[in-house]
C-alpha positions in Angstrom: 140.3 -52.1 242.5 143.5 -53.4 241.3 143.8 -52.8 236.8 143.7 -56.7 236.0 139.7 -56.7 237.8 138.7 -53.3 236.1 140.0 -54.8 232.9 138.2 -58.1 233.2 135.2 -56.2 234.3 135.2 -54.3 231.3 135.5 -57.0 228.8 131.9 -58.4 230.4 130.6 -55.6 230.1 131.3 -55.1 226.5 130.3 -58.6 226.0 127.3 -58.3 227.2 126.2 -55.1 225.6 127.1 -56.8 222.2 125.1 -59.8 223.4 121.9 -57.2 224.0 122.6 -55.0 221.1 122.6 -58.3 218.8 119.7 -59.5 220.2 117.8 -56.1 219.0 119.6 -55.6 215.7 119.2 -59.9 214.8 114.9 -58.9 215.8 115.4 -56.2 213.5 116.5 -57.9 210.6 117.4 -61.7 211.2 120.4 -61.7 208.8 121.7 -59.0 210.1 126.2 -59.4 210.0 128.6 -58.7 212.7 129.2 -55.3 211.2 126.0 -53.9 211.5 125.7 -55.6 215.4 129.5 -54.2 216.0 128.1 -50.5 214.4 125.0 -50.7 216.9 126.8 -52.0 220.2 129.8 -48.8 219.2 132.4 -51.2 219.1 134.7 -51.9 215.8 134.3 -55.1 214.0 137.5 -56.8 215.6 136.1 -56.4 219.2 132.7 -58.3 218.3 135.3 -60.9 216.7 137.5 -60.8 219.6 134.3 -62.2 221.8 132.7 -64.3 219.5 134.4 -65.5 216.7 132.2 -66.0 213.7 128.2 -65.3 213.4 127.5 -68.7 214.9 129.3 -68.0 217.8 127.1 -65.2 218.8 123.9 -66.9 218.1 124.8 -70.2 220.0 125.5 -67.6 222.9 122.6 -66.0 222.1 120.9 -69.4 222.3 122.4 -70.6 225.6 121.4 -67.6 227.1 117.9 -67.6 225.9 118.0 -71.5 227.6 119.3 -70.7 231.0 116.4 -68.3 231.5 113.8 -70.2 230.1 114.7 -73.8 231.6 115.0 -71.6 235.1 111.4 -70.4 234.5 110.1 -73.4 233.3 111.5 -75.1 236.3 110.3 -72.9 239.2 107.2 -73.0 237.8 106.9 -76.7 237.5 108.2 -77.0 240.8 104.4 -75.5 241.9 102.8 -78.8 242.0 99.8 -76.8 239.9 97.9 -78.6 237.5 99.1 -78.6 233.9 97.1 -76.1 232.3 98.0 -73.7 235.4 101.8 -74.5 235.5 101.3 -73.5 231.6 99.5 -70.3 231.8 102.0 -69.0 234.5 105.2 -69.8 232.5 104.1 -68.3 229.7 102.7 -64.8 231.7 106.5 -65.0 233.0 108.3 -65.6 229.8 106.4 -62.8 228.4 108.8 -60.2 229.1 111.8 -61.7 227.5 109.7 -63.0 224.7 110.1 -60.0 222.4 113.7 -60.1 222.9 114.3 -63.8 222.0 112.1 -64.4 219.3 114.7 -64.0 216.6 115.7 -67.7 217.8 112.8 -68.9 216.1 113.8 -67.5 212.4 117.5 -68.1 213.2 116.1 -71.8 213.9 114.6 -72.3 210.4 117.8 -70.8 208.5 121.0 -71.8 208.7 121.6 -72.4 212.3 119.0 -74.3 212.3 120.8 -77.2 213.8 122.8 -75.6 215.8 120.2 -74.0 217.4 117.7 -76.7 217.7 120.3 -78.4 219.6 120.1 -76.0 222.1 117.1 -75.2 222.6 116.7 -79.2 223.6 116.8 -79.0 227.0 113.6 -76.0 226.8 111.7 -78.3 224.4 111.8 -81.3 226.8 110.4 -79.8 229.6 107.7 -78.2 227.4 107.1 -81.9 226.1 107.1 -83.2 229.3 104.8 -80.2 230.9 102.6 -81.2 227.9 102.3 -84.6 228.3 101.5 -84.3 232.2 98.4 -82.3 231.0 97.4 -85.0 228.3 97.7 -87.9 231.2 95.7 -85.9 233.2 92.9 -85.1 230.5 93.8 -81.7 231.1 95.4 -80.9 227.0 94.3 -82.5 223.9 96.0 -85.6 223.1 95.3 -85.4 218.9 98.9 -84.7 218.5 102.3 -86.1 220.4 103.1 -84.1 223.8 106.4 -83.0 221.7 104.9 -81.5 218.7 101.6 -80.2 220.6 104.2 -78.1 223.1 105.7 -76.8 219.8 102.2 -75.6 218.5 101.3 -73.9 221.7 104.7 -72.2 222.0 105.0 -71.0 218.5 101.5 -69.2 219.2 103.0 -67.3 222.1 106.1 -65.9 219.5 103.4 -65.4 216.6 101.6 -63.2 218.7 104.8 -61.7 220.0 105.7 -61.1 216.6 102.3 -59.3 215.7 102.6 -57.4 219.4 105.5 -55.9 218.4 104.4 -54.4 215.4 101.1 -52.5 217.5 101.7 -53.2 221.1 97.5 -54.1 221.4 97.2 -57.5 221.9 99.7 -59.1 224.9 100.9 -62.1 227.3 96.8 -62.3 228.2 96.0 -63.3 224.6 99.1 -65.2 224.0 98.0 -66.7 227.1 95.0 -67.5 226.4 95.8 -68.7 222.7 98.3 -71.1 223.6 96.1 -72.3 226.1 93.3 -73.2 223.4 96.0 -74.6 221.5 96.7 -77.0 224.1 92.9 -78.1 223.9 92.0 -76.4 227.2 88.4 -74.8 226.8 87.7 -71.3 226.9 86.0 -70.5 229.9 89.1 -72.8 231.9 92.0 -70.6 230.0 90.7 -67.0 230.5 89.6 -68.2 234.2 93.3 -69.6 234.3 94.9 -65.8 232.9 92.2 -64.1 235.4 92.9 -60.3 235.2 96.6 -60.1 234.3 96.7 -58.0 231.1 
């Protein structure tokens, strides 16, 4: 492997481990600074700089990041032909596992990124609106609220009980599940019969 590859190789590598190490520190403490990322990842200052420029730099990476795996989720899932509630229940049991590590988005997204990141996160929020809206045209969700702000309640569940999963490790994607589910107007018996025996 010629020196010029080896090099480039290395500097994704180090990028990415900064990109991981932020996303645990930024969880951790949401205004956490480049220093404290740049102590965790074992890398000075300058080379956290050197990839990403200021604070909103990273978190817009962060963000884009966060995006590409959700739309691609979202997408396969949608792609089922299942009926709403179902092609719900199933992106959220698969999101599940990254939930923990992108939830930080959601504080960063009320503070001062806010716009930045909401920006981003556009392309996520309109399939969820559209998912939603699918579901109220087929009677399947509630239609009280608009398909864009429902999806929002029903998603902000699954990172509240992300949040308070975190802190015991008791409660899980089935409840998340579950309580997004009733959030979306879909009755009990339908949502748990929907999770079925995934934990």
């Amino acid at each position: 492997m010629s020196t010029e590859s080896a090099r480039v190789r290395s500097t994704i590598e180090t990028r990415n481990r900064i990109l991981d190490v932020a996303l645990d520190v930024l969880g951790e403490n949401a205004d956490a600074g480049m220093g404290d990322i740049a102590s965790a990842a074992g890398v000075v200052r300058r080379t956290v700089y050197d990839h990403f420029p200021s604070r909103l730099d990273l978190v817009s990476t962060l963000t884009e990041r966060a995006v590409t795996e959700m739309t691609a989720v979202l997408t396969e899932v949608n792609a089922s032909g299942a009926e709403a509630d179902a092609t719900w229940a199933e992106f959220i049991a698969r999101l599940w596992p990254v939930t923990h590590r992108y939830r930080v988005l959601l504080a960063l997204r009320r503070g001062e990124y806010g716009e930045a990141i909401h920006g981003l996160l556009g392309p996520v929020d309109e399939l969820l609106a559209d998912l939603v809206k699918r579901g109220q045209d087929g009677d399947v969700f509630a239609q009280h609220l608009p398909a864009d702000m429902l999806s929002q309640v029903a998603y902000g569940v699954v990172f509240a009980v992300a949040d308070s999963d975190q802190s015991n490790g008791t409660v899980g994607a089935r409840a998340a599940t579950i309580t997004s589910l009733l959030m979306l107007g879909v009755p009990e018996t339908r949502a748990i019969a929907l999770v079925g025996d995934r934990p």
